[in-house]
C-alpha positions, 0 to 999 in steps of 0.5 A: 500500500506504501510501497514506494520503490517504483521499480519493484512495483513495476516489476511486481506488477508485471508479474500479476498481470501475468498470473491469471492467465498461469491460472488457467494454463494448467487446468486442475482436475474435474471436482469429485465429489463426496461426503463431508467430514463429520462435523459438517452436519448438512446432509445435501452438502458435498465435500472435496479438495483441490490443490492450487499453487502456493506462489502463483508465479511459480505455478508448478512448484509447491501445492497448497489444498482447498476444501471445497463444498457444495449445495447443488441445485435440485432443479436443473432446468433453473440452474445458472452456474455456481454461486461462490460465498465467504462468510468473511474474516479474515480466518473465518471457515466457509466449507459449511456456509452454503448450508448455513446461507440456506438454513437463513432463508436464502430463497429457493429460487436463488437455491435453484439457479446455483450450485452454492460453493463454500470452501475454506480460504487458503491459513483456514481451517482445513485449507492449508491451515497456519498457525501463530502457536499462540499461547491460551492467554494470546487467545483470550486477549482476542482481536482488540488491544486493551484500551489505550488511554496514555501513550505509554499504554501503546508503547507497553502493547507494542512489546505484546504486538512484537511477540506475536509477529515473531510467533508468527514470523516462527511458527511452523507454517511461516512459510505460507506467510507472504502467500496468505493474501487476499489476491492469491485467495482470489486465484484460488477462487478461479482455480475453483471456477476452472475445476468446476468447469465454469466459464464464469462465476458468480459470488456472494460474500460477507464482510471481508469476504467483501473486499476479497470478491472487490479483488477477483472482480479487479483481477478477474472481470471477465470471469466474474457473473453477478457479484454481490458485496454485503456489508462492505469493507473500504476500498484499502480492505482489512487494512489499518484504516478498517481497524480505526473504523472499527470505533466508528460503527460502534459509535453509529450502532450503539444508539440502537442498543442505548433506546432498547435498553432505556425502553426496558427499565427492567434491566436497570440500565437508565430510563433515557438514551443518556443514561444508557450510554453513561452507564456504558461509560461508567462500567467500563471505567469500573471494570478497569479499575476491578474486572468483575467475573474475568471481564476487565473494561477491554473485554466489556468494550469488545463483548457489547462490540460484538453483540451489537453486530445483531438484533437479536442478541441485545437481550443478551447484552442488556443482561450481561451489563445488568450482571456485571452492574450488580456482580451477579452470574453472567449468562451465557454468552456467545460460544467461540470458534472452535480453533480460535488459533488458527482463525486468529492466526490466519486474520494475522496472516492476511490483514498483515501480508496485504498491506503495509501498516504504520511501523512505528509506535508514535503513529499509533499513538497519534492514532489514539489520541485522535479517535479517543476523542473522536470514537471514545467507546472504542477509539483508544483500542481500535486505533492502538498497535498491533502485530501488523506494525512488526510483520516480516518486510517481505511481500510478495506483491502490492496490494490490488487496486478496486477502480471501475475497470470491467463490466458493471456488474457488482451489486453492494448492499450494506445497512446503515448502522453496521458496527463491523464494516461502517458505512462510511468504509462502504461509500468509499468502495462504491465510489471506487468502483463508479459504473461498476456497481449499485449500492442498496442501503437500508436504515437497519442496524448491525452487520449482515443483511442478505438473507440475515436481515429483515428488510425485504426492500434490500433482500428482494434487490438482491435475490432480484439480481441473483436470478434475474440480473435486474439492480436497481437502476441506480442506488437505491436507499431502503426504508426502516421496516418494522421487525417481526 
């Protein structure tokens, strides 16, 4: 991203544009399918694996495995061509999300017009999976630094950042450490489409999954069928501006949350908006002070993060501020992913190979002093150091640049107050895109809107486009409807 020796981009970048055409000089076998392992409990989903270069320039050296899965169509005179998906990530595993997209209400008529494929990206899970060996601590500490309030509280994280990319950067699998990027996960994508036997491919991703289909329809955009984009990543992907934005969507979604709670009294959290989000304050500065339960204000910050990604688990919120207020058991909260180390150690692996993140500490510092004032629910953890700022200097190549180049094609639907990927990240794609695509909003809060969300507005827009390849003539902003 900050490359500046323009020799060796150009000379990388020679390099790329050679690359897709290697993708389909040695075409991969035709896919076999089978059962899936037993831990993906979908009795119509197919399993199978592909190899695909680990270093797209060198085509025929070392293979790296793809797990793949598929929903096929049960009506082949509707069937179209394949649908891939990515739930997003970056470390998230795909193999059993065409199972899930179809248990969520994906309509039947897009089941019927594809072959819906999932696969896990190249670090993830049963693809080639890498590791960071990080410690049952390292893995509690999760994706966010604690909250920076002072500079000498980024300082101190720098030393954690640091161990951790030297964990990474010495881990048994470091190898696939310049390799597990965005774009050559856009090259397995292809290699998928071409074992598939699929003159072209059409794609549905989420999140993250955002900015990597933003790849492949740049890398690929002859290749590409319907392309659509939910809940959208800027146009720079999962890179150090993504994580500051982090602090910007809880500031757009918490309202959200602080008029449920206050529409409740009986959690005891304010009667009034105010209250609520002055109680957010308070607790976290105790929780600071004395973590109640194993939860410290770090943890408080990130758990009513995540929760504020759905609807449906503000209850769950409510009730876990209302325990940890008056220091009684916690509910249940969210389970896990099952390998969390290699989810983490795989975002670890993208998010830092793909672009170049700010190396020095007194960056992060300026950061936090900014967006603690401007974001201050989560500015001070989101805009603090991490292991990216001490990731291993060799990239293989720059990152790729999303412009309006290829066929208009891509469909982007976000809602308005999404935590995750805010909307003012999703502008920026579009923007960048130009003709290429057409963006539906809808006034709805949290992150996922296509099947997950009940705006029928933007989900009629995007089944409308997956079968019929009718958008909306231009950018459509869909009204607030009332949950069921």
């Amino acid at each position: 991203m900050r490359r500046t020796l323009s020799l060796a981009l150009a000379a990388t970048a020679a390099a790329v544009t050679a690359i897709p055409g290697v993708s389909l000089a040695t075409t991969p076998d035709t896919v076999r399918w089978g059962p899936c392992p037993e831990d993906i409990a979908s009795p119509r989903l197919e399993c199978s694996t592909l190899e695909v270069p680990l270093d797209y320039r060198d085509p025929d050296g070392r293979q790296v495995e793809i797990a793949i899965s598929r929903l096929a169509s049960e009506n082949p005179s509707q069937r179209r061509g394949v649908l891939l998906t990515n739930p997003g990530g970056p470390g998230g595993t795909g193999l059993d999300y065409p199972a899930l997209l179809a248990g969520s209400g994906l309509p039947q008529k897009v089941l019927d017009s594809y072959d819906v494929i999932g696969f896990d990206p190249r670090g993830v899970g049963r693809s080639a999976p890498v590791t960071c060996d990080l410690t049952p601590e390292q893995q509690a500490r999760r994706n966010f630094p604690p909250y920076a309030h002072t500079a000498a509280d980024v300082a101190r994280e720098a030393r954690y950042a640091r161990t951790v990319a030297e964990q990474c950067a010495t881990s048994r699998t470091a190898w696939m450490l310049p390799h597990t990027t965005t774009a050559n996960t856009a090259r397995d994508m292809d290699r998928i489409r071409v074992a598939l036997g699929e003159p072209k491919l059409s794609y549905l991703g989420h999140s993250y999954g955002t900015y990597l289909g933003a790849v492949y329809a740049t890398m690929f955009p002859k290749r590409g069928d319907r392309v659509v984009l939910d809940s959208n990543l800027g146009p720079g992907g999962y890179d150090v501006t993504a994580m500051r934005l982090f602090a910007r969507g809880m500031e757009d979604r918490f309202p959200d949350f602080a008029a449920f709670a206050a529409a409740r009294p009986e959690y005891g959290l304010g009667t009034t908006p105010e209250q609520v989000t002055a109680e957010f304050f308070d607790l976290a500065k105790r929780l600071e002070a004395k973590p109640v339960q194993g939860i410290d204000g770090t943890l408080f910050r990130g758990l009513t993060f995540e929760y504020l990604y759905s609807d449906a688990t503000m209850p769950l919120l409510a009730a876990t501020w209302q325990a940890l207020k008056g220091n009684r058991p916690l509910p249940p909260t969210l389970p896990l992913p099952e390998n969390i180390e290699n989810s983490m150690a795989s975002r670890f692996s993208v998010i830092c190979s793909d672009t170049r993140w700010p190396g020095m500490v007194q960056d992060y510092q300026r950061n936090v002093a900014v967006d603690r004032l401007k974001y201050p629910m989560l500015g001070g953890s989101t805009a603090s150091i991490g292991p990216c700022a001490f990731w291993p200097d060799k990239r293989v190549e720059p990152p790729v640049r999303i412009g309006d180049r290829g066929p208009s094609n891509v469909l982007m639907v976000q809602n308005e107050r999404d935590p995750g990927t805010p909307l003012a990240g999703a502008r920026k794609l579009r923007n960048a895109f130009g003709k290429r695509a057409t963006m539906v909003t809808a006034d709805q809060g949290g992150h996922g809107v296509y099947p997950f969300g009940p705006n029928t507005c933007a989900n009629d827009a995007v089944t409308a486009f997956l079968t019929t390849g009718q958008r909306p003539p231009q950018d459509l902003a869909c009204a607030a409807e009332p949950s069921e």
